[in-house]
C-alpha positions in Angstrom: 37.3 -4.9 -49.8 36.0 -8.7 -49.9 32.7 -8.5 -52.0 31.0 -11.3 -52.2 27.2 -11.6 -53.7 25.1 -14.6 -52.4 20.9 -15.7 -53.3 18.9 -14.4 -50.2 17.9 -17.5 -47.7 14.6 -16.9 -45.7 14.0 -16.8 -43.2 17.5 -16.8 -41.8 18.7 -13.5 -43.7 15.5 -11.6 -42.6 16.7 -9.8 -39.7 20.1 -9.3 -41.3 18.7 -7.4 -44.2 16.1 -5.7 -41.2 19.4 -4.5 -39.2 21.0 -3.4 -42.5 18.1 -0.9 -43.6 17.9 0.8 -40.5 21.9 0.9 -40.2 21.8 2.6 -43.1 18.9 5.3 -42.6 19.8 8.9 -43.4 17.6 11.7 -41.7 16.2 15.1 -43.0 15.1 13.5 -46.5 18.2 11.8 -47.7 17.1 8.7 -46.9 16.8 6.7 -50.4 16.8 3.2 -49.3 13.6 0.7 -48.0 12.5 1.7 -44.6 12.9 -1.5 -42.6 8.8 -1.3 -42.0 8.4 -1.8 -45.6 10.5 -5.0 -45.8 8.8 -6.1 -43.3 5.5 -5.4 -44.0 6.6 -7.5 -47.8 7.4 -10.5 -45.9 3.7 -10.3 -44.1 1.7 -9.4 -46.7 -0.4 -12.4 -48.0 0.3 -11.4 -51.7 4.4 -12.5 -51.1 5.3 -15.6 -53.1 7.7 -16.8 -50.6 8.8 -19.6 -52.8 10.4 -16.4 -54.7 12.8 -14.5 -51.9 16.1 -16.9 -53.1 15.5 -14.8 -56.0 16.9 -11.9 -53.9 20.7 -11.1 -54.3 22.7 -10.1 -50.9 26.3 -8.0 -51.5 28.4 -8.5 -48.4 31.7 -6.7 -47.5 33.7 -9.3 -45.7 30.4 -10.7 -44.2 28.6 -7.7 -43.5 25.4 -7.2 -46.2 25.7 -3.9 -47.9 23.2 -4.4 -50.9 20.7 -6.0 -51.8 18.6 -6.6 -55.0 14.8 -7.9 -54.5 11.3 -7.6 -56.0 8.4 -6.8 -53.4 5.1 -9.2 -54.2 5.8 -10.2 -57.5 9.4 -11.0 -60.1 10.0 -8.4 -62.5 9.5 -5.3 -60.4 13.0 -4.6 -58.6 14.5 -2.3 -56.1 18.3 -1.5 -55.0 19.4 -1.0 -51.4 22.9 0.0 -51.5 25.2 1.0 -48.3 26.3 5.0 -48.2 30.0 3.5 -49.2 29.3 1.5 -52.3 27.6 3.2 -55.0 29.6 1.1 -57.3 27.8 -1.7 -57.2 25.1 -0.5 -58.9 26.2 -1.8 -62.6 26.6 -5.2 -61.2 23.4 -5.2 -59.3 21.5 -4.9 -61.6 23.2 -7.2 -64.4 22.3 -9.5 -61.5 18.9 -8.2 -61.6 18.6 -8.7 -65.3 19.6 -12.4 -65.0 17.3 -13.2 -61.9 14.1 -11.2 -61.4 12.4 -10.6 -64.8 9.1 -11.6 -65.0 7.9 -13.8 -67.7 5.2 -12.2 -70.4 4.1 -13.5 -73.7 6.5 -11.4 -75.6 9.7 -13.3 -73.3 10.6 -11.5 -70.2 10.4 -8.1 -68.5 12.0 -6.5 -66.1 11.0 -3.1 -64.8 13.2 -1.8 -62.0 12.8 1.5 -59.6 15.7 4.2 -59.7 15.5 7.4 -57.7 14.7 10.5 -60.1 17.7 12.3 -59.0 20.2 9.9 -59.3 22.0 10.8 -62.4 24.6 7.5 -62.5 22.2 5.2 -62.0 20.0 6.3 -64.6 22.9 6.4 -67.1 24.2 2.6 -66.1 20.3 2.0 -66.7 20.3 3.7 -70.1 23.7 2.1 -71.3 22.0 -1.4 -70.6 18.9 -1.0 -72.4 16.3 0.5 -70.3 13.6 3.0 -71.0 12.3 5.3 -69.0 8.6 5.4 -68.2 8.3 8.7 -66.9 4.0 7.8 -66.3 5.1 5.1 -63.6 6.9 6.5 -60.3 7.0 6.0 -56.6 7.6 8.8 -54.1 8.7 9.3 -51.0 7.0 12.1 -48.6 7.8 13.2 -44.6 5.6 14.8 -41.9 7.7 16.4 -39.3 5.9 15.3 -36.3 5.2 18.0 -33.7 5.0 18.2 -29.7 2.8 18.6 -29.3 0.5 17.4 -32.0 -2.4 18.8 -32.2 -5.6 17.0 -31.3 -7.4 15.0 -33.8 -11.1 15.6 -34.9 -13.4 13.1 -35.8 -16.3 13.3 -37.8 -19.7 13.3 -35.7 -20.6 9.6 -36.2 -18.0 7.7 -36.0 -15.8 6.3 -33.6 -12.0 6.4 -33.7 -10.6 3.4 -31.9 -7.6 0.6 -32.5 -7.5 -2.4 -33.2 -6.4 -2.9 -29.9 -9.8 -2.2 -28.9 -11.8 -4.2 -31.0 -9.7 -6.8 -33.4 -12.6 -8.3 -35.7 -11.1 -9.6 -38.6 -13.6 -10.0 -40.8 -14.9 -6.1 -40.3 -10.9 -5.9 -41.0 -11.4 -7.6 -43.9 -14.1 -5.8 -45.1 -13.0 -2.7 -45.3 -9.2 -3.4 -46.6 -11.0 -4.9 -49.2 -13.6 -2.5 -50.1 -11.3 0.4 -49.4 -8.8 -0.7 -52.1 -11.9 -0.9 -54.7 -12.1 -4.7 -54.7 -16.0 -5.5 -56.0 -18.7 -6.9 -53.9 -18.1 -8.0 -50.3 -14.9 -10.1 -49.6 -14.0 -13.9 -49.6 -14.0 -15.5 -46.3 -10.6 -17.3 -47.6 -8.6 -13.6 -47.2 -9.0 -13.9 -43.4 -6.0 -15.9 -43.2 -4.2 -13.5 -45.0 -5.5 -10.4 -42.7 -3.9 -13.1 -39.9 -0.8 -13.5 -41.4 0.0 -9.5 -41.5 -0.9 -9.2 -37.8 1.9 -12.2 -37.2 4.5 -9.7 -38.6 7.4 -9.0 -35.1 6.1 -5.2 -35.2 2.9 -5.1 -36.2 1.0 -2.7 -33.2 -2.7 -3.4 -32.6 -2.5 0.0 -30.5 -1.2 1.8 -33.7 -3.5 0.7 -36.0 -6.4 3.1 -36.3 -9.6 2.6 -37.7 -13.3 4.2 -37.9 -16.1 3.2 -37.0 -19.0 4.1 -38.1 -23.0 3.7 -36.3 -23.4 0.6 -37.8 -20.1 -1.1 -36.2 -19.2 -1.3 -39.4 -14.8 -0.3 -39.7 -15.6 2.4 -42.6 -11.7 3.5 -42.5 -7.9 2.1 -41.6 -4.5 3.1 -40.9 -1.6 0.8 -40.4 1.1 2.5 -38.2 4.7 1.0 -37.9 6.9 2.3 -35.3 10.8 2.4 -35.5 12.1 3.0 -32.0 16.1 3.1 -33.4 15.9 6.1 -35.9 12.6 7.6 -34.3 10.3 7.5 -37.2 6.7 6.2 -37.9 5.6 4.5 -41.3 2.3 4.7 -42.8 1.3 1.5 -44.3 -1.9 0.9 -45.7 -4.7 3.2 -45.8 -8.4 2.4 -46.9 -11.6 4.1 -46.8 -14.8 2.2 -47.6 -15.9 4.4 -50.8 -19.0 4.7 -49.3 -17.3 7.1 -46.6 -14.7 9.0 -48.5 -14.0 12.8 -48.8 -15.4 13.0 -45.1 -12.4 13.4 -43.6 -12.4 9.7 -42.3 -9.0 8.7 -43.4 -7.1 12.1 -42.5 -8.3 11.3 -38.8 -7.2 7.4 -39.3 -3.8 8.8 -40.1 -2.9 11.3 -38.2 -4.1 9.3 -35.2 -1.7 6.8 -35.3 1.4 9.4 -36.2 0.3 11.2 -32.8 0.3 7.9 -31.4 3.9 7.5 -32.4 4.7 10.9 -31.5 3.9 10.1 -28.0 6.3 6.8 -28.0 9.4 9.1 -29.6 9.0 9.5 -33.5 10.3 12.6 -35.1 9.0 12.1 -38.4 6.7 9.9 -40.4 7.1 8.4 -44.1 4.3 7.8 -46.2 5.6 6.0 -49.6 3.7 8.3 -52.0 2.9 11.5 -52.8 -0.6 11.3 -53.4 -2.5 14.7 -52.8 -4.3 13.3 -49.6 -1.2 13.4 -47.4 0.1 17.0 -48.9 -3.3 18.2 -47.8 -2.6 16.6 -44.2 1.1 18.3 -44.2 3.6 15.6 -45.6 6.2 17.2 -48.3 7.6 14.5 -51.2 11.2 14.0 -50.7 12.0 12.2 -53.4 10.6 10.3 -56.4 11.8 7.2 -58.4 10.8 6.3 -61.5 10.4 2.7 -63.3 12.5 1.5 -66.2 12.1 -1.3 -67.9 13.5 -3.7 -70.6 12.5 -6.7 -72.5 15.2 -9.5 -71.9 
């Protein structure tokens, strides 16, 4: 083998690392790395320092990428992607983690890096470099098998499920993404570009995209829905409810709205990353969990 380990150039690597995630997706719940969805929902997201991403190391096998080492919206908070056939890169990914992606903080730099709970090695190689584990911080994983056919989706009386192919106002987009993640007071009219900038992504779906309306026209809930047509599935990324309109059943509906959606265009199963109580109560099962550990460099 010809391993070579290069910086991450965007955006001509994009699609490379894109191809590589769903190259290397494992079905019935052994699937441990990014979901290609979530890389590229990272790249769109308006909280992305792109000036960052050569931060981001690439392992290639005689050219072929088969890791990868990056942070999501901000340095010092790092996850692995690692190819079925090379498990033993992990040491040296994340000494290369360690010497590129901490974060500075007043007491001299952190890193805090993601490592699936089950995963035994990697936890060791962790431990043997230094790092604790906070067992208070995790991230899970959780499915839905998706059923045909799925059964019909009821709405609250008084609101209005639509898309945002059928009515794409930003600033009610706006409005509730930022009430529904418990931002105070009504939102700046300077996030609009950034509500533009995720709809720019290659696979964003207005026809997936769900929201609720309520009488006053007002979007009172919303569900991002990302299709991947090659392994079949449907990713949930995000969901809001105005808290004005929670615990009404709002954002169930939102969600399992745009999973029927992708039901209908081929998905087998739908990933949600977390294992939040709300989507157990709509069906998903957690598949897996990883948990942060961190070290002061």
């Amino acid at each position: 083998m010809n391993i070579t380990v290069r910086s991450y150039k965007y955006p001509d690597d994009y699609e490379l690392v894109g191809q590589f995630l769903v190259k290397t997706y494992q079905v019935e719940g052994r699937h441990r790395n990014w979901l290609q969805p979530r890389w590229e929902y990272m790249h769109y997201h308006p909280l992305l320092d792109e000036s960052s991403l050569d931060k981001i190391g690439i392992w290639e096998d005689a050219g072929e990428i088969v890791g990868l080492v990056h942070h999501e919206h901000r340095m010092g908070e790092v996850y692995f992607e690692i190819g079925p056939d090379y498990s033993y890169l992990k040491k040296d990914m994340l000494k290369y983690a360690q010497e590129h992606l901490c974060r500075d903080v007043d007491e001299g730099r952190l890193l805090q890096v993601f490592i699936d709970g089950t995963d035994d090695e990697f936890e060791a190689i962790a431990e043997d470099l230094g790092f604790q584990k906070d067992e208070n911080r995790q991230e899970g994983m959780s499915q839905l098998k998706i059923v045909d056919p799925f059964p019909s989706i009821n709405v609250p009386e008084g609101f209005r499920l639509k898309s945002l192919k059928d009515d794409n106002d930003l600033n009610k987009i706006n409005r509730i993404l930022h009430r529904g993640f418990d931002h105070p007071g009504e939102p700046p009219e300077d996030e609009i570009e950034g509500r533009k900038k995720m709809q720019s992504a290659p696979n964003f779906r207005k026809d997936l995209t769900i929201i609720l309306e309520a009488s006053d026209g007002n979007f009172v809930s919303f569900c991002g829905m990302w299709y991947e047509p090659t392994n079949r599935f449907a990713y949930v990324e995000p969901v809001a409810t105005d808290p004005d309109y929670r615990r009404k059943g709002l954002g169930k509906a939102a969600v399992l709205e745009g999973i029927r959606r992708c039901g209908e265009l081929g998905a087998t199963v739908a990933f949600v990353g977390t294992g939040k109580p709300f989507y157990k109560s709509m069906g998903f099962s957690e598949i897996y969990t990883e948990f942060l550990w961190d070290k002061r460099i």
